[in-house]
C-alpha positions as CSV (number, residue, x, y, z in Angstrom):
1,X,38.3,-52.0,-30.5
2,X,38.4,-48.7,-32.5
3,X,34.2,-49.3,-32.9
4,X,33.9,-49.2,-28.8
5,X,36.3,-46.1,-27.8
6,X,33.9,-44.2,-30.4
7,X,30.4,-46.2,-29.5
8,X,31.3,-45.7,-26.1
9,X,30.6,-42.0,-25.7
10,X,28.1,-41.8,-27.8
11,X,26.0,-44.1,-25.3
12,X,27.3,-42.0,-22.5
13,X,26.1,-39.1,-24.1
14,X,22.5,-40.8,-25.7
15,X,22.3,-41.7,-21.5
16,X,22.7,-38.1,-20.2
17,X,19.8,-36.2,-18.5
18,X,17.7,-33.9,-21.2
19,X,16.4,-31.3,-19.9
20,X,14.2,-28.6,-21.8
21,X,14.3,-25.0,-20.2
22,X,12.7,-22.1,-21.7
23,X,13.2,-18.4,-20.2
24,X,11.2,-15.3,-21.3
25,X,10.3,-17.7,-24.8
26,X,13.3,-18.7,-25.7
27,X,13.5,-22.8,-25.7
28,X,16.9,-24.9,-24.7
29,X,16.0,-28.1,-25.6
30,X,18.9,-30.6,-24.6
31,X,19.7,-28.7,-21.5
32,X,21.0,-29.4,-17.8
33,X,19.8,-28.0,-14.7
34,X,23.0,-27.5,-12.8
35,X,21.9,-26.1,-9.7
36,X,20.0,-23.2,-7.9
37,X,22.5,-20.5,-6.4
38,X,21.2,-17.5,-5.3
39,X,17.6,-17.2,-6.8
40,X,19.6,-17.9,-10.4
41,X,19.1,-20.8,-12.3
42,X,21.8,-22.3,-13.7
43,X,21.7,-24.9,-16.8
44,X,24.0,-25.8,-19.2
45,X,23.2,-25.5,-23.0
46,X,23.3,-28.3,-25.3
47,X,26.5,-27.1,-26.6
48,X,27.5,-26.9,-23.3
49,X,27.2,-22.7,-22.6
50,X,26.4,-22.1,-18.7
51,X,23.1,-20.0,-18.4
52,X,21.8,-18.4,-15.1
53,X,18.4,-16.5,-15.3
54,X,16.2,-15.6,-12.5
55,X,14.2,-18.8,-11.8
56,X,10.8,-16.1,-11.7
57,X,11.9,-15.5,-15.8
58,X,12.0,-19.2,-16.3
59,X,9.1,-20.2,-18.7
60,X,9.4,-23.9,-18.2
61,X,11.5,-26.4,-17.1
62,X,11.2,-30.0,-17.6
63,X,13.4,-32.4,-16.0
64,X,14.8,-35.8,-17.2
65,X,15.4,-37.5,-14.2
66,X,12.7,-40.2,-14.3
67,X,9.7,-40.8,-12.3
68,X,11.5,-38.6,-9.0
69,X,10.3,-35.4,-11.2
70,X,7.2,-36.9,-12.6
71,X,5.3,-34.6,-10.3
72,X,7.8,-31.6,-10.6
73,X,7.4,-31.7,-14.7
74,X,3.4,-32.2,-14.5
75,X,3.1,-29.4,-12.1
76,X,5.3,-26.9,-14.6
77,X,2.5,-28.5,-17.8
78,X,-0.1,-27.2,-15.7
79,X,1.4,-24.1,-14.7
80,X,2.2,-23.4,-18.2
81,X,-1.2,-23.6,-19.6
82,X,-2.8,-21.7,-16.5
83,X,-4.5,-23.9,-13.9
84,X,-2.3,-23.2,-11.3
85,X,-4.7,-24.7,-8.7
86,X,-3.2,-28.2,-10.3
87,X,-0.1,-27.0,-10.5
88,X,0.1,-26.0,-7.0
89,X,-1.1,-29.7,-6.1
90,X,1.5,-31.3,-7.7
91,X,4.1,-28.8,-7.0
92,X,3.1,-29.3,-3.1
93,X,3.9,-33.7,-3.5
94,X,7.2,-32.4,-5.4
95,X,8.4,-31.0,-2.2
96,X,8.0,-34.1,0.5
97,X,11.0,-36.4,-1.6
98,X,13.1,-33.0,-2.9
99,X,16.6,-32.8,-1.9
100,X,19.2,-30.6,-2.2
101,X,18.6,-26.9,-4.6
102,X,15.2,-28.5,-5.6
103,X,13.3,-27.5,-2.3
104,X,13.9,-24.2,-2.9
105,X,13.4,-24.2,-6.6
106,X,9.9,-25.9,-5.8
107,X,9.3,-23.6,-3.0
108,X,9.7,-20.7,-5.8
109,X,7.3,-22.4,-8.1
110,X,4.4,-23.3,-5.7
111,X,5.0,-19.8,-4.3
112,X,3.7,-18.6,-7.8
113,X,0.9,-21.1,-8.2
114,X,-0.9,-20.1,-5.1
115,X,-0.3,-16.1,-5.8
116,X,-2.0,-16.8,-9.4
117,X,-4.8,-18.2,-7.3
118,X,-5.0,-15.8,-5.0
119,X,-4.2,-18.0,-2.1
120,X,-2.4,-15.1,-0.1
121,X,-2.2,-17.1,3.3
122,X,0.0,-19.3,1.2
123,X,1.8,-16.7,-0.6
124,X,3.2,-15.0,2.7
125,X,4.9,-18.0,4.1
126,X,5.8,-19.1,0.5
127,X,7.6,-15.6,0.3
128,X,8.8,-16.0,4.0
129,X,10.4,-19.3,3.0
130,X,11.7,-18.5,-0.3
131,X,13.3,-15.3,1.4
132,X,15.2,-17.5,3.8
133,X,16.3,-20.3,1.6
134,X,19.9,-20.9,0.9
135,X,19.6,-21.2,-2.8
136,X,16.7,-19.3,-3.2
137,X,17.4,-16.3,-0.9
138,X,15.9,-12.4,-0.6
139,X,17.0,-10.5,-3.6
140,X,14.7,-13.3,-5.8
141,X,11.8,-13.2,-2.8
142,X,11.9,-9.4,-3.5
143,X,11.4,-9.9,-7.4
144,X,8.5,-12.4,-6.4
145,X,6.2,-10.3,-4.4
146,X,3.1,-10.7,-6.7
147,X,1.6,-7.5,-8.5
148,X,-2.2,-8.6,-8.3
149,X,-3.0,-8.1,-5.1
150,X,-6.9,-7.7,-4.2
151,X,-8.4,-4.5,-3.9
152,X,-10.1,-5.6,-0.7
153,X,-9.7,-7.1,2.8
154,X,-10.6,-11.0,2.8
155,X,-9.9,-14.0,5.5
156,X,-7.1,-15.1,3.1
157,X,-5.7,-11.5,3.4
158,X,-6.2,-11.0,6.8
159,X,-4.3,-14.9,7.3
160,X,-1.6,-13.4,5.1
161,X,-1.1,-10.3,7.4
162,X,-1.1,-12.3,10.4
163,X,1.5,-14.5,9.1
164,X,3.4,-11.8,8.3
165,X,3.0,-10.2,11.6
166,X,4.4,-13.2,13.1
167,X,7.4,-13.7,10.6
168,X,8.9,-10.5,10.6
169,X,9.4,-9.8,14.3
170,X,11.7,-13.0,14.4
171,X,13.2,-12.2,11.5
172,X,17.1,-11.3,12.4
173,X,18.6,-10.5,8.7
174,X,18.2,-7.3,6.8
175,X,17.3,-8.0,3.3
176,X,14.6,-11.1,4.0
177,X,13.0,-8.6,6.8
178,X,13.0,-5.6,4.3
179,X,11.4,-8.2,1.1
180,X,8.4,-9.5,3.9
181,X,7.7,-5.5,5.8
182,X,7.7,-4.2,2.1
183,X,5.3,-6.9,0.7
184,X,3.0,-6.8,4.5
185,X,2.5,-2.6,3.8
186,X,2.3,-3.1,0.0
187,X,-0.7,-5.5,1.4
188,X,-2.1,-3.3,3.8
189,X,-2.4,-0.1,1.0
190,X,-3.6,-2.2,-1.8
191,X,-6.8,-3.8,0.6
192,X,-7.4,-0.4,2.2
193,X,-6.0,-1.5,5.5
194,X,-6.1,1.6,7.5
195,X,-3.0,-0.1,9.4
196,X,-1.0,1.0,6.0
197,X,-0.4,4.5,7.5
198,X,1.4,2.9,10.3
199,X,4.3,1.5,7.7
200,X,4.6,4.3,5.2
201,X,7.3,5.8,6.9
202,X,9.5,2.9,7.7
203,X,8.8,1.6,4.1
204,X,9.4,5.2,2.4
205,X,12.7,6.1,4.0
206,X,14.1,2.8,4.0
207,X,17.4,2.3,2.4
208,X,16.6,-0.5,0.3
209,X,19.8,-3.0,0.6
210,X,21.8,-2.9,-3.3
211,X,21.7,-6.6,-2.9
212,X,18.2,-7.0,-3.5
213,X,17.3,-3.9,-5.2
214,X,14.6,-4.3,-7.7
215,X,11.8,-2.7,-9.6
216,X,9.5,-4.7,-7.6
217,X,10.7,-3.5,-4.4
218,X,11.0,0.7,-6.0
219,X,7.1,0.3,-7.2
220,X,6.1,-0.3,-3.3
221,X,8.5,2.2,-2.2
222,X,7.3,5.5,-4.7
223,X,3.9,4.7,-3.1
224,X,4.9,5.2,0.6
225,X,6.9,8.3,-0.3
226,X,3.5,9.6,-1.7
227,X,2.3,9.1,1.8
228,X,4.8,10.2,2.9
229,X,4.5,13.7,1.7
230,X,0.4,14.0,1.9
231,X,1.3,16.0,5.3
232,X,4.3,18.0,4.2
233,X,7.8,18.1,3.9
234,X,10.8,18.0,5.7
235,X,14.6,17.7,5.6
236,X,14.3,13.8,6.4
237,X,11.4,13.1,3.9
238,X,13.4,15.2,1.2
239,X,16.3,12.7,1.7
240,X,14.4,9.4,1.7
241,X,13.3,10.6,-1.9
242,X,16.9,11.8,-3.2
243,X,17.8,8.4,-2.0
244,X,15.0,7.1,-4.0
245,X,16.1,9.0,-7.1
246,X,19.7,8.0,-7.2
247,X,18.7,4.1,-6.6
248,X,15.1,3.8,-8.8
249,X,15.2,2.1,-12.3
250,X,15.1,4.8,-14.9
251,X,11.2,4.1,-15.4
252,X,10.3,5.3,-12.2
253,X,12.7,8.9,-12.1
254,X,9.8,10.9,-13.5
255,X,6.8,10.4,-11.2
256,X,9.4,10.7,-8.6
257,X,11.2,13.6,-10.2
258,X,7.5,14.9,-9.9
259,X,7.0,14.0,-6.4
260,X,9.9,16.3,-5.4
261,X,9.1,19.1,-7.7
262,X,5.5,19.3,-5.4
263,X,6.8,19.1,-2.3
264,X,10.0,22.0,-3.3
265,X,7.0,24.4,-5.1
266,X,4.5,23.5,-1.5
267,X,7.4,24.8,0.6
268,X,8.9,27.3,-1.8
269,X,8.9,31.3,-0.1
270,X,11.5,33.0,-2.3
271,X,12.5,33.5,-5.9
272,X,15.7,30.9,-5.1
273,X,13.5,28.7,-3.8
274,X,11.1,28.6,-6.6
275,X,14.0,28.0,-8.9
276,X,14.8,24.7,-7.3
277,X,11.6,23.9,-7.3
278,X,11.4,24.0,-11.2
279,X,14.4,21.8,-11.2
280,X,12.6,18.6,-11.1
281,X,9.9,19.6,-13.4
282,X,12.3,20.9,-16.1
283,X,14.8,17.7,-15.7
284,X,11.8,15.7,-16.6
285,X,10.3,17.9,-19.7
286,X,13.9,18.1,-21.1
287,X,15.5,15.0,-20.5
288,X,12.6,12.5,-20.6
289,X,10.0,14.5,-23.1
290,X,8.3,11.2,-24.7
291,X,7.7,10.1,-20.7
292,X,4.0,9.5,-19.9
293,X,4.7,11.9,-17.1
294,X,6.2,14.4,-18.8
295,X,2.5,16.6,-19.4
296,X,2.1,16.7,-15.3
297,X,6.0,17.7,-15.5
298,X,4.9,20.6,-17.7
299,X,2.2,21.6,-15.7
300,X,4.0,21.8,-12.7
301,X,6.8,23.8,-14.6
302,X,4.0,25.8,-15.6
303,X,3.0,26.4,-11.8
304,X,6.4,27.5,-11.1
305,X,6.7,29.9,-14.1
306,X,3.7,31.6,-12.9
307,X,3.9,32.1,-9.2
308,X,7.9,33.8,-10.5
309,X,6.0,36.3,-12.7
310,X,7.2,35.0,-15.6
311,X,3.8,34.3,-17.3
312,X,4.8,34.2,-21.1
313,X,7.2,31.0,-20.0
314,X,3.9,29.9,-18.9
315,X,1.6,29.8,-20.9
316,X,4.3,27.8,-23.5
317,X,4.5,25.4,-20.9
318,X,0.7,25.0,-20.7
319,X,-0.2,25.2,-24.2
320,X,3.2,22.1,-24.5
321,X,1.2,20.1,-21.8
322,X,-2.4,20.5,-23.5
323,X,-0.6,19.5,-26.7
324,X,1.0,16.1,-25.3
325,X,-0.1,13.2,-26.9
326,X,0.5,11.4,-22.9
327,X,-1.6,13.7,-21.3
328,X,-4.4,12.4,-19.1
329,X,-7.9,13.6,-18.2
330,X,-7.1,15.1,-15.1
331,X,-3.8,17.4,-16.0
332,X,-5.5,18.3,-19.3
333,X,-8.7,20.1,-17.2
334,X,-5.6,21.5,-14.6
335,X,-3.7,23.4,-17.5
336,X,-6.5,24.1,-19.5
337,X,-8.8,26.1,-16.5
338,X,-4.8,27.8,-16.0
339,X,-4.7,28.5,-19.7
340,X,-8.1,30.1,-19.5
341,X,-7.2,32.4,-16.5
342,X,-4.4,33.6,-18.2
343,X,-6.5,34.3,-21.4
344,X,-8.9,36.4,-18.8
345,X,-6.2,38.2,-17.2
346,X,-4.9,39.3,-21.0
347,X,-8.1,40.9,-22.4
């Protein structure tokens, strides 16, 4: 009797679902999927830790469950080696018998199969979907909307856009409306839609909910406030971008730190003026020297400097900027044709 109360568990446990996870390279063998709550996966270790990654960082993920996830498990083999098309296949007979979190986690996972196959028809009402799911849900739809995005108008664009179109009218909550207008205008500017100039505005001084707040969703938005200011400034336009700056991830401060510098120095009349329009420029050339855009920080300084007389602080700002191992073609031929005037002026 003592041999069965300790074989027992140990057939119990030999008889337990395996599962094998592995999230941004690192491998837990041994696991088990728990559920899918709020775009997070959760899994318990082998030693019995709970773990809750984004589902869009998770690797792989085979499931011990028998032949219910043999379509599931060869769809993530064939996702994980590249040929999505076969993944998406599979991924798309996973859905008709899933129950329960699994729709939505297979939703997530055919939603990036078809954007690495550039099927974007099937990418918008994959995102529309995933952005409405119960497990799944915006703030994960928001971290989804795919970064390769064609550099030209084609039918499965134009499908995309019209699917969009229809979706987002009817679409009555906040943060999924926000995840599917952001990803229709981040369609529209990357294809050359003309139609992009009719978002940039609603997308650039949208207050992006904290709930699903994301670089994804920050890299569409600097964009739009770019467009934003191409016609001038003003009080509202100003705002959006502070609002921008206290919210954006850390990487993305200096380019917009930048964008607010130009548009202070484009407006700027008097000496108090010009001072706040250095303020940007400077926060970015002290605070974040090693930044790749800390040369076009100096330059702009250097802009500043010079239109308040003070042309010594200048030229250090220009000869700083030429000297930056960052700097790019463009700002280097900028300071340098300013560095020569000065030069000019002196003899």
């Amino acid at each position: 009797m003592r041999f069965v109360g300790i074989i027992g568990p140990l057939l119990l446990a030999a008889a337990a679902p395996a599962d094998q996870v592995i999230v941004r390279g690192t491998n837990w063998p041994g696991a088990k999927v728990v559920t899918l709550e709020q775009g997070r996966l959760q899994f318990r270790t082998a030693e019995g830790f709970l773990q809750e990654p984004w589902l869009d960082d998770v690797d792989f993920l085979n499931v011990d469950r028998g032949q219910t996830f043999a379509d599931f498990n060869e769809a993530e083999r064939y996702l994980s080696k590249g040929d999505a098309a076969n993944a998406a296949i599979r991924y798309r007979r996973a859905l008709r018998g899933s129950e329960d979190f699994w729709k939505d986690l297979i939703e997530v996972r055919l939603l990036q199969a078809c954007a690495s196959t550039g099927q974007w028809d099937q990418v918008a009402q994959g995102l529309t979907r995933v952005a409405r799911g119960r497990r799944s849900g915006p703030a994960l739809a928001a971290r989804l909307i795919p970064t390769g995005l064609p550099e030209q108008r084609d039918s499965k664009t134009v499908e995309a856009l019209d699917a969009l179109d229809t979706a987002i009218p009817k679409e009555t909550s906040v943060e999924p409306r926000v995840v599917l207008e952001f990803f229709r205008y981040e369609l529209l500017r990357r294809t050359g839609d003309r139609r992009a100039a009719d978002h940039v505005r609603s997308v650039a001084v949208r207050t992006v909910p904290s709930a699903i707040r994301c670089d994804r969703l920050f890299a569409i938005q600097l964009p739009a406030l770019r467009g934003l200011f191409s016609d001038g400034s003003d009080l509202q336009k100003l705002q959006a971008l502070d609002a921008f700056i206290q919210a954006a991830p850390a990487a993305m401060l200096p380019p917009a730190l930048i964008l607010k510098g130009e548009a202070l120095l484009a407006t700027a009349q008097s000496r108090e003026e010009l001072i706040r329009a250095s303020w940007p420029f400077l926060r970015v050339v002290i605070h974040m020297p090693g930044d790749p855009a800390a040369p076009e920080a100096l330059w702009g300084a250097a802009r500043v400097l010079e239109r308040m007389g003070l042309t010594d602080r200048a030229v250090e700002m220009l000869r700083e900027c030429i000297a930056h191992p960052a700097i790019g073609v463009e700002i280097r031929k900028e300071a340098e044709v300013s560095l020569t005037r000065f030069r000019t002026k002196g003899e």
